[in-house]
N, C-alpha and C positions, 0 to 999 in steps of 0.2 A: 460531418466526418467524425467517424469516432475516435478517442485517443487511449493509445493503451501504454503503460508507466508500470515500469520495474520497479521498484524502490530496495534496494541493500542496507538495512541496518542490520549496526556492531553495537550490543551490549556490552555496558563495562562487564568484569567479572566481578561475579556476583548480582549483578542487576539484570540475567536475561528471566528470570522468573516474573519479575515486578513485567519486563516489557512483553515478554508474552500474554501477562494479564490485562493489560493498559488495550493492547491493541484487541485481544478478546474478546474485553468490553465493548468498544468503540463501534465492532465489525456488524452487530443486527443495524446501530444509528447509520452506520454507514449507507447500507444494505437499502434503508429506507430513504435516501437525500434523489433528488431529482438529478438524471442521466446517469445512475451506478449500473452497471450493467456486469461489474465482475469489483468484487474487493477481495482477496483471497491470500490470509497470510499463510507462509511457510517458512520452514525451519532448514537450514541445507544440511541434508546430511550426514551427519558426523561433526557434526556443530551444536554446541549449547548456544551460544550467543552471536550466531550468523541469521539473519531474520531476512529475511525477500517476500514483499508486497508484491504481487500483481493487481493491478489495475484497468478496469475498460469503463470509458466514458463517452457517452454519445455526442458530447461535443465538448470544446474545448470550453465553454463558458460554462459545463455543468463543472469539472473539474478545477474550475477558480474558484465556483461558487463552494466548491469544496473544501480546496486549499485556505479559503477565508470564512469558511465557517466556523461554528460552536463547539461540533466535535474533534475537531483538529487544532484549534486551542486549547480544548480538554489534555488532550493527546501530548501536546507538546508543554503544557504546565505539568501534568505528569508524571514525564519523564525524566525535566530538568537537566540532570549531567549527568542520566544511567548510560547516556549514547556514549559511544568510543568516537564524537566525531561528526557531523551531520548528517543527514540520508544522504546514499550514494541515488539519485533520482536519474532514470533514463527514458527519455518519450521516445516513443517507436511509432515508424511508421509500416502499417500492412502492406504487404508485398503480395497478396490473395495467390493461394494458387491449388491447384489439386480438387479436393472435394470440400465446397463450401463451410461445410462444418470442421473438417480437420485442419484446411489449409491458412485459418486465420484466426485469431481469437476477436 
């Protein structure tokens, strides 16, 4: 079953440069780790230092395997105290509906 993860990080001020690079980095190792199926940062709107990850994992043991990897201890040595805070982390579950490709990531 796949799993898909919101993630909300708050840059300090002055640190959303450094975390836009950090996660920049990270995103092709990402890209290549077994079960990534979507790593995809963004920026909200009208925000310097509002960051939202999207994430899809084809199963819930590829995203441990993720969460306890190399590149996510990279990630988190990194950043140190640029966050305002921990990731706000949300796992979702699909509710499929409509047309297969629009109605679910």
């Amino acid at each position: 079953m796949p799993v898909v993860i919101v993630a909300h990080l708050i840059a300090k001020p002055g640190q959303e440069g450094l975390v836009e690079k950090v996660f920049r980095e990270a995103v092709p190792e990402v890209h290549a780790e077994r079960g990534c199926s979507r790593y995809s940062l963004h920026k909200k709107k009208g925000s310097d230092g509002h960051f939202v990850m999207v994430e899809k994992w084809d199963s819930e043991q590829d995203l441990q395997a993720h969460r306890e990897g190399a590149v996510m201890a990279r990630v988190g040595k990194a950043l140190g105290s640029a966050l305002d805070g921990p990731p706000d982390v949300v796992v979702l579950e699909a509710l499929p509906a409509g047309e297969p490709g629009k109605g679910a990531l």
